[in-house]
Backbone as JSON, one array per atom type, in Angstrom:
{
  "sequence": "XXXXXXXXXXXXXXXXXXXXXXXXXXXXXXXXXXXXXXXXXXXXXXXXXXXXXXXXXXXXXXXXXXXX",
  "N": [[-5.55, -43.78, 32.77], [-3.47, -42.03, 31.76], [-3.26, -43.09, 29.69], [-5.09, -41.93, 28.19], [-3.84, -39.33, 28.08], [-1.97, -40.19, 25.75], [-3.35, -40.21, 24.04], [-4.81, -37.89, 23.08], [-3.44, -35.51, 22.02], [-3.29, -37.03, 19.58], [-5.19, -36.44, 18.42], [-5.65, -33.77, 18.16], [-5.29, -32.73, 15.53], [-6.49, -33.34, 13.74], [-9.14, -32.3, 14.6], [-8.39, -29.78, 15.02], [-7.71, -29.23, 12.35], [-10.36, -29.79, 11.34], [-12.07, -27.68, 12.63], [-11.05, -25.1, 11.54], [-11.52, -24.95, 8.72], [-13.95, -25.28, 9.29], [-14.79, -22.87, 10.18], [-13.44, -21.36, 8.17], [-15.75, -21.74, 6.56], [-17.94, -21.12, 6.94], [-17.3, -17.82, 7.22], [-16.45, -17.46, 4.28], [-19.31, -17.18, 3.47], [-20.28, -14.8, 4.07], [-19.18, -13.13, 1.92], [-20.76, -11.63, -0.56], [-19.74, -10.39, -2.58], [-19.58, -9.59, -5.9], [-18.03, -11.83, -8.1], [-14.48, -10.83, -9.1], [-13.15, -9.84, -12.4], [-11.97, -11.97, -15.13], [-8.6, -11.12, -15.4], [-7.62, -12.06, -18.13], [-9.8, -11.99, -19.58], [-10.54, -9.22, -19.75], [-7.79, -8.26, -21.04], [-8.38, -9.74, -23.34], [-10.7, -8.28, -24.18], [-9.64, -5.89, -24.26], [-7.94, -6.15, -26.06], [-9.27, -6.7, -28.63], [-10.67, -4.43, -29.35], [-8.66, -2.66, -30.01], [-7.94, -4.31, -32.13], [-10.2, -3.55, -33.71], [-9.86, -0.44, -33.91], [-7.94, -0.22, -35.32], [-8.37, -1.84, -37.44], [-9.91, 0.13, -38.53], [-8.53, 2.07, -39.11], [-6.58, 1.67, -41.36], [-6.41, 1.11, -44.63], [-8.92, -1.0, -46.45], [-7.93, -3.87, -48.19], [-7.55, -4.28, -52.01], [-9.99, -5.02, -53.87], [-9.48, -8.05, -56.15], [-11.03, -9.67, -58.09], [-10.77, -12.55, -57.38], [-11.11, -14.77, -54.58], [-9.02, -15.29, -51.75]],
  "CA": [[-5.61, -42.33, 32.7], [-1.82, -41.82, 31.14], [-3.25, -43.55, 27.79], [-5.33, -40.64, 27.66], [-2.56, -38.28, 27.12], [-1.29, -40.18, 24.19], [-4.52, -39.97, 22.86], [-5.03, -36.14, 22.93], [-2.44, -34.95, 20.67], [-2.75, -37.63, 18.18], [-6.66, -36.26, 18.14], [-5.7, -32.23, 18.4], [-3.84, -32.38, 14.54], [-7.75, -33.5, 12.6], [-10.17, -31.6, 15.22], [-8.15, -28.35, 14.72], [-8.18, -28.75, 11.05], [-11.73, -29.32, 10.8], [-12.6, -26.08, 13.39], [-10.71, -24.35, 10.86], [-12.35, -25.45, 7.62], [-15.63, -25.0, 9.4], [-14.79, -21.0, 10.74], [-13.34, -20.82, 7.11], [-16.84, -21.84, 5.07], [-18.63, -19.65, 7.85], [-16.9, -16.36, 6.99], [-16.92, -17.18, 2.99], [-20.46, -17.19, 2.57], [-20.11, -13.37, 4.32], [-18.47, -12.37, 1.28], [-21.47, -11.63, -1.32], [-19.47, -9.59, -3.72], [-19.16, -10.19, -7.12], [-16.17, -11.98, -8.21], [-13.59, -10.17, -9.56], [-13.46, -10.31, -13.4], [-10.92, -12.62, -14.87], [-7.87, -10.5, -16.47], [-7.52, -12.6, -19.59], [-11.04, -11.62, -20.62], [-10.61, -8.26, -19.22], [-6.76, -7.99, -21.88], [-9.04, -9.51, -24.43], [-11.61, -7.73, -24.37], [-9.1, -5.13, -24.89], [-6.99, -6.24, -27.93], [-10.4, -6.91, -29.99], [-11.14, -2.97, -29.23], [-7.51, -2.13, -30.41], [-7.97, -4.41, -33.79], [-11.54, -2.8, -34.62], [-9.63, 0.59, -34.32], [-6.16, -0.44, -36.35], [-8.91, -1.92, -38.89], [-10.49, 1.23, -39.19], [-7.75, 3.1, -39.69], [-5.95, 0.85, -42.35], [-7.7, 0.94, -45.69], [-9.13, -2.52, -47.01], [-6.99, -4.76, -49.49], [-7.96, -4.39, -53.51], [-10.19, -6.57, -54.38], [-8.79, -8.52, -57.32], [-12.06, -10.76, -58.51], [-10.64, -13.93, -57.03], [-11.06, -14.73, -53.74], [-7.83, -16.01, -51.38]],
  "C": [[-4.44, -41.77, 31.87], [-2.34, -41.97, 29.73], [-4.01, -42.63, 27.32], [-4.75, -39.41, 27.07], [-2.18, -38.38, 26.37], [-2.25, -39.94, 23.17], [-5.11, -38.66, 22.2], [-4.43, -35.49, 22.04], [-2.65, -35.44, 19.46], [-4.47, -36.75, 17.66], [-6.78, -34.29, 17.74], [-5.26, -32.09, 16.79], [-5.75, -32.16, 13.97], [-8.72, -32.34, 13.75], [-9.57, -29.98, 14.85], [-8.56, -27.89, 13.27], [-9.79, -28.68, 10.53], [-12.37, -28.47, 11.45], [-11.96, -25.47, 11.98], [-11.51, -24.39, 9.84], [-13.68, -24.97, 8.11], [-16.18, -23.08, 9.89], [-14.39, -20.37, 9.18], [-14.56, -20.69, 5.64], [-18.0, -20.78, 5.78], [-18.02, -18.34, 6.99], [-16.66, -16.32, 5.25], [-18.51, -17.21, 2.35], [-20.66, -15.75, 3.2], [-19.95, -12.34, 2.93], [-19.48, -12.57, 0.05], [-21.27, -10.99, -2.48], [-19.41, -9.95, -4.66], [-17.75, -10.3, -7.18], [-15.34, -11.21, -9.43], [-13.64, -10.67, -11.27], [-12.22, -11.0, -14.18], [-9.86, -11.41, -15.71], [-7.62, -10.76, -17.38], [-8.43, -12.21, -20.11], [-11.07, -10.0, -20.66], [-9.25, -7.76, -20.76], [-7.19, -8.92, -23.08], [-9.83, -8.9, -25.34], [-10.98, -6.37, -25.08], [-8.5, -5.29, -26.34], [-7.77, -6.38, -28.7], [-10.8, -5.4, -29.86], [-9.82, -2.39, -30.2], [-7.51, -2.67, -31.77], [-8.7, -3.95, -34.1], [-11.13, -1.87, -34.8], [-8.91, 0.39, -35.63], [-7.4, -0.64, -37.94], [-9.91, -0.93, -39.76], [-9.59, 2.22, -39.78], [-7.0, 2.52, -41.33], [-6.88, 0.56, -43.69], [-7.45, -0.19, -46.66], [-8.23, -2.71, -48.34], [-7.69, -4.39, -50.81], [-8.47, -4.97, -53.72], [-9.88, -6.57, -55.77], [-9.69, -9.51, -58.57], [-11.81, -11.89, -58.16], [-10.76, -13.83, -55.37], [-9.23, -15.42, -52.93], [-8.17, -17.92, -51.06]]
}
């Protein structure tokens, strides 16, 4: 009966973590929102808006008959 007690603890460390894991994949399939959009595409999306202006404002190079 005693060797039971040592056995309980060593067994409480994995059973907790996988209750957890299993209350944590429960309550993410709750969450049906769209995911957030990434900010790199989001501060790209911007700076290609900011060169189409700049290159509207800026009036095109000379052409020279050769190409570069």
């Amino acid at each position: 009966m005693s060797q039971i007690l040592y056995v309980l603890p060593a067994l409480a460390c994995p059973v907790g973590m996988g209750a957890m894991m299993w209350f944590m994949m429960r309550s993410g399939n709750k969450n049906t929102a769209a995911p957030a959009a990434d900010p790199r595409e989001q501060e790209l999306a911007s700076l290609r808006e900011e060169i189409a202006d700049l290159r509207k404002k800026v009036p095109a190079p000379a052409q020279r008959g050769h190409t570069p």
